[in-house]
mmJSON file of the N, C-alpha and C atoms, coordinates in Angstrom:
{"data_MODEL":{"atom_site":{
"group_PDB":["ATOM","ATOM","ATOM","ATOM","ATOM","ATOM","ATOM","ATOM","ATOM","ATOM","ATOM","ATOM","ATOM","ATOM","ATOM","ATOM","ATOM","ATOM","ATOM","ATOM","ATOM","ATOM","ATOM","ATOM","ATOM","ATOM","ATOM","ATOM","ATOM","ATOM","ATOM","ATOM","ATOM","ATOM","ATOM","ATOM","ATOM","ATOM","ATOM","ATOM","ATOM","ATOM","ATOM","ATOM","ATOM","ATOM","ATOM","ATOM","ATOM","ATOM","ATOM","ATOM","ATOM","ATOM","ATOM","ATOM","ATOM","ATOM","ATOM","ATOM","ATOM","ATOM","ATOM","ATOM","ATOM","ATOM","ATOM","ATOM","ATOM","ATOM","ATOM","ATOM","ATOM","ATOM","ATOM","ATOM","ATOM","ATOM","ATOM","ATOM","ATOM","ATOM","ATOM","ATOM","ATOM","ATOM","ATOM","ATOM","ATOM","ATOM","ATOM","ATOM","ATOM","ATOM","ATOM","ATOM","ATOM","ATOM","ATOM","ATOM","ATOM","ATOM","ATOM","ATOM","ATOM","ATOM","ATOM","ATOM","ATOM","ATOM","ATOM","ATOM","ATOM","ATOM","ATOM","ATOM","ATOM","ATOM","ATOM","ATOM","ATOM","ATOM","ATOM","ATOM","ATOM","ATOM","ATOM","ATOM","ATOM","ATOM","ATOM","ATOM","ATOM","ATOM","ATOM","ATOM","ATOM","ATOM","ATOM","ATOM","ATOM","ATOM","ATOM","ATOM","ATOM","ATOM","ATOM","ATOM","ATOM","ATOM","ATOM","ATOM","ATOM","ATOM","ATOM","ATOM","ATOM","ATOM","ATOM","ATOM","ATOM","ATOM","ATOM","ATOM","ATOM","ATOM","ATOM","ATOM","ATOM","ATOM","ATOM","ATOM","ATOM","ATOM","ATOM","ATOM","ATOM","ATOM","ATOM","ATOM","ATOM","ATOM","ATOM","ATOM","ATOM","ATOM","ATOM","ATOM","ATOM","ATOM","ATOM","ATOM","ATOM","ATOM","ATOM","ATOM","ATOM","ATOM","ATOM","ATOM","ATOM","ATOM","ATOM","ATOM","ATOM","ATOM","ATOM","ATOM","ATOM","ATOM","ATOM","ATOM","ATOM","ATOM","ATOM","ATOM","ATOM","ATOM","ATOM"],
"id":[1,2,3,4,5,6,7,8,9,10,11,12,13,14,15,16,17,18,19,20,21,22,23,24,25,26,27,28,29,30,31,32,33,34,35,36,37,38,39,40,41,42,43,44,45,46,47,48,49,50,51,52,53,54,55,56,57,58,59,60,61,62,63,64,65,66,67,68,69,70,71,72,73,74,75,76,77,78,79,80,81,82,83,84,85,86,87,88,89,90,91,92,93,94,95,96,97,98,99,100,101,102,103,104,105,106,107,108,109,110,111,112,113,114,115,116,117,118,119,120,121,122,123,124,125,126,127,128,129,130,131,132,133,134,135,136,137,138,139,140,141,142,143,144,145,146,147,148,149,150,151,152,153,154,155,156,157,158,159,160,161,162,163,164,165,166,167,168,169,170,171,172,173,174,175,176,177,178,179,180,181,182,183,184,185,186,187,188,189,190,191,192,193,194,195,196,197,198,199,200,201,202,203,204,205,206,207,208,209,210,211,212,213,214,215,216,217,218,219],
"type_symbol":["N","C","C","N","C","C","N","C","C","N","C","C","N","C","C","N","C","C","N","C","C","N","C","C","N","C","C","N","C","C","N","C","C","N","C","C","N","C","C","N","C","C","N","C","C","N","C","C","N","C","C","N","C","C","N","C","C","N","C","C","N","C","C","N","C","C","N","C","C","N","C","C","N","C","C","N","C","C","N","C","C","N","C","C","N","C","C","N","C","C","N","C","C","N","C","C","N","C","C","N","C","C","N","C","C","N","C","C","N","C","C","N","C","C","N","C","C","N","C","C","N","C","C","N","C","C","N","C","C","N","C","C","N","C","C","N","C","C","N","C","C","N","C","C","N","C","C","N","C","C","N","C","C","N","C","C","N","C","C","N","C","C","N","C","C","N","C","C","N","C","C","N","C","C","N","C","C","N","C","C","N","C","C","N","C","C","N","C","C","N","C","C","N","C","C","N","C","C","N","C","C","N","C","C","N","C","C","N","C","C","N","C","C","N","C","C","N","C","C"],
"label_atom_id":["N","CA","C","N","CA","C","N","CA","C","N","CA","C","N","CA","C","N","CA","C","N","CA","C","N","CA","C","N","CA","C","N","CA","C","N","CA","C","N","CA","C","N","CA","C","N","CA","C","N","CA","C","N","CA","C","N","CA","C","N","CA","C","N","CA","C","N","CA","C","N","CA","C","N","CA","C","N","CA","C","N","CA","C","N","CA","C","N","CA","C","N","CA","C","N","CA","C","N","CA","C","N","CA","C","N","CA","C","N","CA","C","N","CA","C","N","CA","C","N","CA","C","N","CA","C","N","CA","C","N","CA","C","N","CA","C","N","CA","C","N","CA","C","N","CA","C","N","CA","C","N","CA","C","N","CA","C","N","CA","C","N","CA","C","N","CA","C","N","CA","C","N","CA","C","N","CA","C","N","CA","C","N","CA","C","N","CA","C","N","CA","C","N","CA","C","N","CA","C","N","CA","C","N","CA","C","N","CA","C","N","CA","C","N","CA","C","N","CA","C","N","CA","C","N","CA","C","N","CA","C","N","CA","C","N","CA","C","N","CA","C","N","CA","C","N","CA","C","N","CA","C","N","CA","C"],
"label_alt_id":[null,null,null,null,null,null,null,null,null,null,null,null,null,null,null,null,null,null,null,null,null,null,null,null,null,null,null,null,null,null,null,null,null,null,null,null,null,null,null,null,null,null,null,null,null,null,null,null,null,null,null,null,null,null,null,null,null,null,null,null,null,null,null,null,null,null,null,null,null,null,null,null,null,null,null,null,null,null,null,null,null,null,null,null,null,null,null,null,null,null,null,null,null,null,null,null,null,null,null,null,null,null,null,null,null,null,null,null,null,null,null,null,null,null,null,null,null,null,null,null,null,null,null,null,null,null,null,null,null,null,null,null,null,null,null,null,null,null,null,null,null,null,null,null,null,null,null,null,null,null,null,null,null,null,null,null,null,null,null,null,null,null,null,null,null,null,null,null,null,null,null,null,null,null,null,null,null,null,null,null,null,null,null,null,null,null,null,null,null,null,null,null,null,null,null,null,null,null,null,null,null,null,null,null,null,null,null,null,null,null,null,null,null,null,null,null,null,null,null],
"label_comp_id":["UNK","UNK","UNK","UNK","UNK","UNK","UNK","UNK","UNK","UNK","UNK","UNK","UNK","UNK","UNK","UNK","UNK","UNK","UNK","UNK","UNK","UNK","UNK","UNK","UNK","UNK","UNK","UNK","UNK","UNK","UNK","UNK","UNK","UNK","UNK","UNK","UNK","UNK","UNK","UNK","UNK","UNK","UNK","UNK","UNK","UNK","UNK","UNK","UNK","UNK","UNK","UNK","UNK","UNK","UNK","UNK","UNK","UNK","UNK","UNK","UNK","UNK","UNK","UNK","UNK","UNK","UNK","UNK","UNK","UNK","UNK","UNK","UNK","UNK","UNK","UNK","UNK","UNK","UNK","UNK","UNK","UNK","UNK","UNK","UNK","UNK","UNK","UNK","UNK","UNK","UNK","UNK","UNK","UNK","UNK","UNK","UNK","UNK","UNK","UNK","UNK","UNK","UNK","UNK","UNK","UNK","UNK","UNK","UNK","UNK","UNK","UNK","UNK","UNK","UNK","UNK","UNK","UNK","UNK","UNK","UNK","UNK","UNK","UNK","UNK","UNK","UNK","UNK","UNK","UNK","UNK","UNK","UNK","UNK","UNK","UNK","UNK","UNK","UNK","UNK","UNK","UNK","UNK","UNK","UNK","UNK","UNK","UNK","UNK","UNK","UNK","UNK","UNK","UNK","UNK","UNK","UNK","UNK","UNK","UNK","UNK","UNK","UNK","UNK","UNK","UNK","UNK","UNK","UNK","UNK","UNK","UNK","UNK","UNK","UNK","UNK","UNK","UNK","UNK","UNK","UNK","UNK","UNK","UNK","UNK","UNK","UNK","UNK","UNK","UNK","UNK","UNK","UNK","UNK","UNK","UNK","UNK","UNK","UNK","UNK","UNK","UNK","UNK","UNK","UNK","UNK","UNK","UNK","UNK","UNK","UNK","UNK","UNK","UNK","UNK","UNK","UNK","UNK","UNK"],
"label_asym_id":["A","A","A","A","A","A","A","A","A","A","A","A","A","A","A","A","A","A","A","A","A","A","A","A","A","A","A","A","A","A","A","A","A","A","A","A","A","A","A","A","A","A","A","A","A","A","A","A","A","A","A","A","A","A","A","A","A","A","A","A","A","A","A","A","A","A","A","A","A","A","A","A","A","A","A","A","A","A","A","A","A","A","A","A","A","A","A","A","A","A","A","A","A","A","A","A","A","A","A","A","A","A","A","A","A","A","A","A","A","A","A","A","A","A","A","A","A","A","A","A","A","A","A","A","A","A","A","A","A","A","A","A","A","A","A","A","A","A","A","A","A","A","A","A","A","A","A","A","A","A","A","A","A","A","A","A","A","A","A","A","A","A","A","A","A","A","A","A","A","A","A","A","A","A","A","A","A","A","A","A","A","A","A","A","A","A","A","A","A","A","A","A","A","A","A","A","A","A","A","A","A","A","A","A","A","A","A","A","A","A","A","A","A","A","A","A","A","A","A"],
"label_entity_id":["1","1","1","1","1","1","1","1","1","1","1","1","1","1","1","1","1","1","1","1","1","1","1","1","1","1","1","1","1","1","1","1","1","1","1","1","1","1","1","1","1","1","1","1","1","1","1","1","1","1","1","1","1","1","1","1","1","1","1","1","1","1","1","1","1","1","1","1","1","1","1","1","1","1","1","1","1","1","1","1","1","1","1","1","1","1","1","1","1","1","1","1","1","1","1","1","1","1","1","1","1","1","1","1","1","1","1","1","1","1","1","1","1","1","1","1","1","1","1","1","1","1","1","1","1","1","1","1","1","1","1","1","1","1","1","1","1","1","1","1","1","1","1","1","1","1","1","1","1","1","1","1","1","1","1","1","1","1","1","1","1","1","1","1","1","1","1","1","1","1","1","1","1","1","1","1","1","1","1","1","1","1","1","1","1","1","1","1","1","1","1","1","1","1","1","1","1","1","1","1","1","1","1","1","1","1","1","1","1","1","1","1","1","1","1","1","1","1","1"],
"label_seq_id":[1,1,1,2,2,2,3,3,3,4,4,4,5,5,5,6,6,6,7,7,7,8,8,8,9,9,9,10,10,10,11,11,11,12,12,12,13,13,13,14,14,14,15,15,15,16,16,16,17,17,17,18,18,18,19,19,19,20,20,20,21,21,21,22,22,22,23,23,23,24,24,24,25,25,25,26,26,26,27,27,27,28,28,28,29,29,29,30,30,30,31,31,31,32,32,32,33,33,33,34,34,34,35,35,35,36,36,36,37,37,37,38,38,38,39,39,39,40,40,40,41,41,41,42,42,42,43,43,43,44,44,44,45,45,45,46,46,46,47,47,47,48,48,48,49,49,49,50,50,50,51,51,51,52,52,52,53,53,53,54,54,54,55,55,55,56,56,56,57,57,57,58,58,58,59,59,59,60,60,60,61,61,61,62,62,62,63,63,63,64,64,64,65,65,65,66,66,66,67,67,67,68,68,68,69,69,69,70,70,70,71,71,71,72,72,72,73,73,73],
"pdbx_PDB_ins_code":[null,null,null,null,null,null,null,null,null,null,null,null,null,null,null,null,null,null,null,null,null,null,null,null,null,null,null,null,null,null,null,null,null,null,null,null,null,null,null,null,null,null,null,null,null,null,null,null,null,null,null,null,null,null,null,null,null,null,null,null,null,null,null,null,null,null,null,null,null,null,null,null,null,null,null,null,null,null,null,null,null,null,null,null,null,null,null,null,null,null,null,null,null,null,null,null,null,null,null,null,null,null,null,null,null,null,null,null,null,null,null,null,null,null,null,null,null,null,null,null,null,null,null,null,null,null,null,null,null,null,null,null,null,null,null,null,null,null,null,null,null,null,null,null,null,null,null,null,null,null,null,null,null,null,null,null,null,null,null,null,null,null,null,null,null,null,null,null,null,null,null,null,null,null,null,null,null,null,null,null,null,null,null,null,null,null,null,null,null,null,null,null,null,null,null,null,null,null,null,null,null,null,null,null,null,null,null,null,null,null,null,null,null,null,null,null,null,null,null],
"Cartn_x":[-21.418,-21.638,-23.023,-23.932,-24.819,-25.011,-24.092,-23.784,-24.119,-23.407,-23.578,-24.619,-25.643,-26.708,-28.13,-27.741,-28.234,-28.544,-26.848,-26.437,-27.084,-27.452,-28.03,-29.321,-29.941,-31.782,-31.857,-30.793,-30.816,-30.753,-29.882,-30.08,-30.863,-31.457,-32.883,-33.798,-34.284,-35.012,-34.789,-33.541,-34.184,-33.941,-33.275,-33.3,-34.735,-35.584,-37.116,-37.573,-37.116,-38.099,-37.529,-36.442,-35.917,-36.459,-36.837,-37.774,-39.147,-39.679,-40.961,-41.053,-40.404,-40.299,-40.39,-39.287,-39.044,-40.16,-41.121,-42.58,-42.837,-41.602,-41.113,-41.33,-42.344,-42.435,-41.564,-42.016,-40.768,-39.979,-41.01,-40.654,-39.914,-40.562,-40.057,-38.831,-38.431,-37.289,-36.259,-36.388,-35.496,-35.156,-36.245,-35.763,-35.013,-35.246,-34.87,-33.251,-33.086,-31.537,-31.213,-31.674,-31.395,-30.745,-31.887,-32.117,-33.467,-32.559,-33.96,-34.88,-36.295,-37.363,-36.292,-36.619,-36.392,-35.105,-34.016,-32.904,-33.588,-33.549,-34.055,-34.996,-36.006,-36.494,-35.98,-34.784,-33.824,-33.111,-32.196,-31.54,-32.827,-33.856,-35.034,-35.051,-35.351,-35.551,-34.303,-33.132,-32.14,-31.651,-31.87,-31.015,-30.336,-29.515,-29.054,-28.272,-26.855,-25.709,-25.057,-25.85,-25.143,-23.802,-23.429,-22.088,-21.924,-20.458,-20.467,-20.806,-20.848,-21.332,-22.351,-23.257,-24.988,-25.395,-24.756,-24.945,-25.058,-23.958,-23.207,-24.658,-25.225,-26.25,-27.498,-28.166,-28.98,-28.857,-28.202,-28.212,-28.349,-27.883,-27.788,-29.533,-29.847,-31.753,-32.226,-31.989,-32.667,-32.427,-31.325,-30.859,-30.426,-29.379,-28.527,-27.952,-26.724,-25.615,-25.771,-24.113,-24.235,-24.147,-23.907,-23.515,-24.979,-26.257,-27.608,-27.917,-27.543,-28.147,-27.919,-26.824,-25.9,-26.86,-27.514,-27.771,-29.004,-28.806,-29.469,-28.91,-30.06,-29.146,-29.69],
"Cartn_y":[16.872,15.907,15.275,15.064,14.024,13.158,12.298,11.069,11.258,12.067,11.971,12.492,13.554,13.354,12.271,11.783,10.556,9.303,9.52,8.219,9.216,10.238,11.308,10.884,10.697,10.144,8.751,8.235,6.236,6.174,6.579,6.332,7.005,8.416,8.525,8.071,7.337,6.773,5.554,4.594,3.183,3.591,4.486,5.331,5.157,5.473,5.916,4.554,3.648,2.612,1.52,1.817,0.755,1.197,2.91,3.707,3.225,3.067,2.35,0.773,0.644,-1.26,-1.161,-0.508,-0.335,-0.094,0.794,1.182,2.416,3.069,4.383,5.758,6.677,7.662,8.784,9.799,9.962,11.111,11.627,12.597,11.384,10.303,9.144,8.702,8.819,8.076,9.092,10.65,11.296,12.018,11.426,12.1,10.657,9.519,8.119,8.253,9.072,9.87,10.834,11.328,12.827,14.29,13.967,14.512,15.464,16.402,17.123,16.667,16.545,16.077,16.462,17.643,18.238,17.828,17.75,17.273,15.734,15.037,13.557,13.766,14.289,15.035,14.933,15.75,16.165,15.177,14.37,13.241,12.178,11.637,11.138,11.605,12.592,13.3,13.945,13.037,13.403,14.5,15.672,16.826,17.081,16.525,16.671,15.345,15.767,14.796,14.406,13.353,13.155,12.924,13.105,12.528,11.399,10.684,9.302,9.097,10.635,10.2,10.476,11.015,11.02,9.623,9.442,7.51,6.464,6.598,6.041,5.944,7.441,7.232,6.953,7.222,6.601,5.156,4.393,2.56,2.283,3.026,2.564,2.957,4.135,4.096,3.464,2.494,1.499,0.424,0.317,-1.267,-1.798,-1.494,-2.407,-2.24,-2.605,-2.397,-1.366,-0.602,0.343,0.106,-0.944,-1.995,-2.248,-2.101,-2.287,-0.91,0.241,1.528,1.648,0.703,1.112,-0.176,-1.017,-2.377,-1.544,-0.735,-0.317,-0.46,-0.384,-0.78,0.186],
"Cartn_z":[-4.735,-3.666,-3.752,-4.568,-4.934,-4.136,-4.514,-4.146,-2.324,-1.523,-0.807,-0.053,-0.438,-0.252,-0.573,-1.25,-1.55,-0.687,0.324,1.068,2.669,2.334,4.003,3.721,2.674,2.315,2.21,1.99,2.313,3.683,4.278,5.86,6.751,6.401,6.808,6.95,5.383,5.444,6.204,5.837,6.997,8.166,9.019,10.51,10.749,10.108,10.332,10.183,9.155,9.14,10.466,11.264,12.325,13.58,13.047,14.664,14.405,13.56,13.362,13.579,13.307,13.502,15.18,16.056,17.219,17.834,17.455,17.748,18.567,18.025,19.211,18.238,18.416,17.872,17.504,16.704,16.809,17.734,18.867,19.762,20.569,21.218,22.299,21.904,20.237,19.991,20.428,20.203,20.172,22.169,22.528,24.245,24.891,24.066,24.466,24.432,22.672,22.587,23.095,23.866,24.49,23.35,22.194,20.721,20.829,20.185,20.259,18.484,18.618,17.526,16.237,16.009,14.687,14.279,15.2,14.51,13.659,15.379,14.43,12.777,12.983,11.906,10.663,10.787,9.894,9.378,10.476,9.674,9.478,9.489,8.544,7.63,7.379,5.846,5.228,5.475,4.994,4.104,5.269,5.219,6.353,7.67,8.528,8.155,8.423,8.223,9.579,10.316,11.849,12.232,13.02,12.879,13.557,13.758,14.348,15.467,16.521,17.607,17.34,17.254,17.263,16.827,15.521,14.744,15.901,17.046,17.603,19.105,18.926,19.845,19.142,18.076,17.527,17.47,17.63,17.538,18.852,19.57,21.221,21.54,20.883,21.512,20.507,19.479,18.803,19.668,20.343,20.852,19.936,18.898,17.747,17.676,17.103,16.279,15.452,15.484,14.715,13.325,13.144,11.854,10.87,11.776,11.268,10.736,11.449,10.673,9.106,8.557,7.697,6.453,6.735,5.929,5.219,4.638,3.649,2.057,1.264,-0.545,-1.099],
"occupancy":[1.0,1.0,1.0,1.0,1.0,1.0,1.0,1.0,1.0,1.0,1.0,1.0,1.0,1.0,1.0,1.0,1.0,1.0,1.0,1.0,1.0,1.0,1.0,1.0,1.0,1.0,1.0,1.0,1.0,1.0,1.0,1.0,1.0,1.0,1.0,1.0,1.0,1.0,1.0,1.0,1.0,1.0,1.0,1.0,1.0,1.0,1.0,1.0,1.0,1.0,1.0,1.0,1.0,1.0,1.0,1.0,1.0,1.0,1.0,1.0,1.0,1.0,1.0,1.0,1.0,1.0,1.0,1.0,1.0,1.0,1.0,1.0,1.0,1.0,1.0,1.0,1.0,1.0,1.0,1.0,1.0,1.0,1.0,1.0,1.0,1.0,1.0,1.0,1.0,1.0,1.0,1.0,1.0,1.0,1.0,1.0,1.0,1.0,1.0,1.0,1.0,1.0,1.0,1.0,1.0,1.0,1.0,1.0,1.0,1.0,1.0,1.0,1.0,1.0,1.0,1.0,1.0,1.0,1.0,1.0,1.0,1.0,1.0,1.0,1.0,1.0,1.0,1.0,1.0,1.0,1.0,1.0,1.0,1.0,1.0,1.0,1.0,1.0,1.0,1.0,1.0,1.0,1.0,1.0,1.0,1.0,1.0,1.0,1.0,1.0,1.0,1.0,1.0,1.0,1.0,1.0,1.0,1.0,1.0,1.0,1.0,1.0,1.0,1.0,1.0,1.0,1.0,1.0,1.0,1.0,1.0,1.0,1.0,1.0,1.0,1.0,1.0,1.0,1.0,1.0,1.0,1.0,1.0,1.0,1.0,1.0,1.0,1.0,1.0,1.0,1.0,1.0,1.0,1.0,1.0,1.0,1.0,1.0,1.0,1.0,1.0,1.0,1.0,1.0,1.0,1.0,1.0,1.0,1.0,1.0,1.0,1.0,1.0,1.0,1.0,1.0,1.0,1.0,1.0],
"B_iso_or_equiv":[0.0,0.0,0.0,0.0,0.0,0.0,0.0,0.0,0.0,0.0,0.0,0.0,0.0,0.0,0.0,0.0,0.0,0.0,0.0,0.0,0.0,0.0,0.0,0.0,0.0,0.0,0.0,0.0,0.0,0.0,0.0,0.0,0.0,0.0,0.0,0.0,0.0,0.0,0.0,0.0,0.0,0.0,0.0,0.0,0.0,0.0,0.0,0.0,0.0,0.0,0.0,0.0,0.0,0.0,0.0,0.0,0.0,0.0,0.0,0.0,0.0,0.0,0.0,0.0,0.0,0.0,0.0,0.0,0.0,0.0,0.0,0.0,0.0,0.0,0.0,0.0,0.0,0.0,0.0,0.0,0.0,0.0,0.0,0.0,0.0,0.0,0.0,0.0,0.0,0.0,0.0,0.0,0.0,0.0,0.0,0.0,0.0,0.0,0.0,0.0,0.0,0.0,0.0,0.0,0.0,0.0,0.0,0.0,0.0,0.0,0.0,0.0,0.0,0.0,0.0,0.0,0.0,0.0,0.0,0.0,0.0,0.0,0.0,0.0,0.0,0.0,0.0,0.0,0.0,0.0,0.0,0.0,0.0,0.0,0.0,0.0,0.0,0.0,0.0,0.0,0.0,0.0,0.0,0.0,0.0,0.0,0.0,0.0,0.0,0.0,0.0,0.0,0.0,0.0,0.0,0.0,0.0,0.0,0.0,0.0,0.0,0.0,0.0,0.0,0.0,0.0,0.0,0.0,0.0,0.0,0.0,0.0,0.0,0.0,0.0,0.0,0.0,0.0,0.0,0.0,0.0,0.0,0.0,0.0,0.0,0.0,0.0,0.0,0.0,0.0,0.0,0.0,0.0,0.0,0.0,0.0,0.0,0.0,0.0,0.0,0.0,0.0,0.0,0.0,0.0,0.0,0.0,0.0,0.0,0.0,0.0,0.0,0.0,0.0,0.0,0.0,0.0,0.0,0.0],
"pdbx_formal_charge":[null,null,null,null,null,null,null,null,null,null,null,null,null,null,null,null,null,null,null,null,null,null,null,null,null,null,null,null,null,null,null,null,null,null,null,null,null,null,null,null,null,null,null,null,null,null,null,null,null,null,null,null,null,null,null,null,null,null,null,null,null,null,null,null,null,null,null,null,null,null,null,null,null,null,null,null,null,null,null,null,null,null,null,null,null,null,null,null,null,null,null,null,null,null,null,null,null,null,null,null,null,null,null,null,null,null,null,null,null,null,null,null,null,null,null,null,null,null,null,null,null,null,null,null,null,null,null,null,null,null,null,null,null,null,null,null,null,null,null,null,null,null,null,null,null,null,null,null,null,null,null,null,null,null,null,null,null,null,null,null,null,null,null,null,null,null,null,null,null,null,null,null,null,null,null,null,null,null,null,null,null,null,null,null,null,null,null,null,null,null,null,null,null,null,null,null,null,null,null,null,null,null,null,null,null,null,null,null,null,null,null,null,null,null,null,null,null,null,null],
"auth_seq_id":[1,1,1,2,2,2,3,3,3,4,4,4,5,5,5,6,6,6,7,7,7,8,8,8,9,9,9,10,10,10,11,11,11,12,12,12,13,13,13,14,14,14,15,15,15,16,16,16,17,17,17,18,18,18,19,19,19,20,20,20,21,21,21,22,22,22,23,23,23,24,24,24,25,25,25,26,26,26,27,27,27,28,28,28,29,29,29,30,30,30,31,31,31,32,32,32,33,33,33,34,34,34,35,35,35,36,36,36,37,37,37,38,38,38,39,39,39,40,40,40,41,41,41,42,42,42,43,43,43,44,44,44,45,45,45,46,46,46,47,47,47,48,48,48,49,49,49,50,50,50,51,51,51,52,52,52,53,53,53,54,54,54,55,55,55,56,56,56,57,57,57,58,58,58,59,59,59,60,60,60,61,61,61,62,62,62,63,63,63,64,64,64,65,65,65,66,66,66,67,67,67,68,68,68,69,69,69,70,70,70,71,71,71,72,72,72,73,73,73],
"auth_comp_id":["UNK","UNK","UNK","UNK","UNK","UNK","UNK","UNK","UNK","UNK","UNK","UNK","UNK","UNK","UNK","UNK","UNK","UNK","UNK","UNK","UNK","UNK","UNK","UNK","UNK","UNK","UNK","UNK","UNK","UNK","UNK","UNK","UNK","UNK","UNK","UNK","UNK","UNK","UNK","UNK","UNK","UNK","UNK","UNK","UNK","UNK","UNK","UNK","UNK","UNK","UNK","UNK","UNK","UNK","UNK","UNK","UNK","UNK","UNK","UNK","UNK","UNK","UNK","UNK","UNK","UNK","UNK","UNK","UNK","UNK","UNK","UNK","UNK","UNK","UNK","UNK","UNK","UNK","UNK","UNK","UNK","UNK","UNK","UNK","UNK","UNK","UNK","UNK","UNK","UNK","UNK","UNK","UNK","UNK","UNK","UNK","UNK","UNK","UNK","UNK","UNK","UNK","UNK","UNK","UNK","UNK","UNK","UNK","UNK","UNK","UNK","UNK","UNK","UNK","UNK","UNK","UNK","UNK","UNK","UNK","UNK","UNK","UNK","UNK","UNK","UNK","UNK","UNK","UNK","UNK","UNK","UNK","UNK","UNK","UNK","UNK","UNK","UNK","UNK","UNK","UNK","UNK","UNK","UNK","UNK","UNK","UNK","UNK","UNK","UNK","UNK","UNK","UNK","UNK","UNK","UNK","UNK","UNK","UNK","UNK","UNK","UNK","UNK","UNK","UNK","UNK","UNK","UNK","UNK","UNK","UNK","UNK","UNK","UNK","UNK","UNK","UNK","UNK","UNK","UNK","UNK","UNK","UNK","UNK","UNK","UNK","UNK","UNK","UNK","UNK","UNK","UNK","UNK","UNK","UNK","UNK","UNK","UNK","UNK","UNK","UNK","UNK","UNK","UNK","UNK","UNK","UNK","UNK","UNK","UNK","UNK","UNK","UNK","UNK","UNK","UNK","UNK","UNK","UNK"],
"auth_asym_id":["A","A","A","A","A","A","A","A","A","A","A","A","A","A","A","A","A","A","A","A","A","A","A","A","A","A","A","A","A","A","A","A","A","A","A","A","A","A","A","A","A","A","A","A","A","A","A","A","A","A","A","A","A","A","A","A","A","A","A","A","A","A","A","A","A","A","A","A","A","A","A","A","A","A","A","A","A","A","A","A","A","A","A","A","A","A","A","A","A","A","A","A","A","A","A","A","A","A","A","A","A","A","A","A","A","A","A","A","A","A","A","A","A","A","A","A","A","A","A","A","A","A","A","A","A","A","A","A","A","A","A","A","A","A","A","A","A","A","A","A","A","A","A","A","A","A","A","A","A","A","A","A","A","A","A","A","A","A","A","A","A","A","A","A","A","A","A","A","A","A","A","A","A","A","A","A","A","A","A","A","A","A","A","A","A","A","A","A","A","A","A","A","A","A","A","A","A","A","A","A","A","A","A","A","A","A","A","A","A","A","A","A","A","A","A","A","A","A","A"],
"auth_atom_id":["N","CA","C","N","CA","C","N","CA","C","N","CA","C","N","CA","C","N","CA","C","N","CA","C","N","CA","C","N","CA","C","N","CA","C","N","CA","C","N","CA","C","N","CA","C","N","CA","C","N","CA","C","N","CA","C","N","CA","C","N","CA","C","N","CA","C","N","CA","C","N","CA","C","N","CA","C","N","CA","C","N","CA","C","N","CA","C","N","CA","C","N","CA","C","N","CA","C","N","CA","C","N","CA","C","N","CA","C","N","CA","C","N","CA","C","N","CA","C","N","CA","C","N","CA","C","N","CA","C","N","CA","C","N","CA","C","N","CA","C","N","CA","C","N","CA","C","N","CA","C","N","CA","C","N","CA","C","N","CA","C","N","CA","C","N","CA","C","N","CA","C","N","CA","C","N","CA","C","N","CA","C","N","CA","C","N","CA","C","N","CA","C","N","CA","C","N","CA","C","N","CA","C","N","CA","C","N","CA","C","N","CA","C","N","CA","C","N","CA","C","N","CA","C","N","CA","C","N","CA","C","N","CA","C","N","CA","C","N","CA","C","N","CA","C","N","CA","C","N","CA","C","N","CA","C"],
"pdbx_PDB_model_num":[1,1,1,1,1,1,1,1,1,1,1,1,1,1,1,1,1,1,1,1,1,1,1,1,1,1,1,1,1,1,1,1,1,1,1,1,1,1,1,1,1,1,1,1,1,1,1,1,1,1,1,1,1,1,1,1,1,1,1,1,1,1,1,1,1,1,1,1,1,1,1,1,1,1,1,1,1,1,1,1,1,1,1,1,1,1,1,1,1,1,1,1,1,1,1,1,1,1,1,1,1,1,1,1,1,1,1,1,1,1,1,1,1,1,1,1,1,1,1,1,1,1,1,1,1,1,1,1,1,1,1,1,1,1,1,1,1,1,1,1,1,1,1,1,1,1,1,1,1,1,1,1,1,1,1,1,1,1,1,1,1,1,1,1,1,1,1,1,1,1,1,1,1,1,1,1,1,1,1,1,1,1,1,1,1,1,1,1,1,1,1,1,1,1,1,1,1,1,1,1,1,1,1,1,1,1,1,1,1,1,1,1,1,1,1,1,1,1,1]
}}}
């Protein structure tokens, strides 16, 4: 499964770069989700594999589409 850890460190990483753009740290981003840090943490540094609902609440405390978490290459 490579591949798919790969695609858990692509969307970490831009997760983190859309919480930074946002200007929301990353304790504020995760009580904004009612997330505890370290998870968020985790799916950033893609070793935590969220699922659709957590995804589903991560875009809603960005304010986007869930369609934007994903516009990574």
């Amino acid at each position: 499964m490579k591949n798919s850890s790969s695609i858990q460190a692509l969307f970490g990483a831009h997760l983190k770069k859309l919480r930074l753009q946002s200007g929301l740290s990353q304790e504020a981003f995760a009580d904004k989700c009612g997330l505890d840090r370290t998870y968020v943490s985790g799916i950033e540094r893609g070793v935590r594999n969220p699922t659709l609902e957590v995804i589903s609440v991560l875009a809603a405390g960005l304010e986007i589409e869930i369609s934007k978490l994903f516009e990574f290459s």
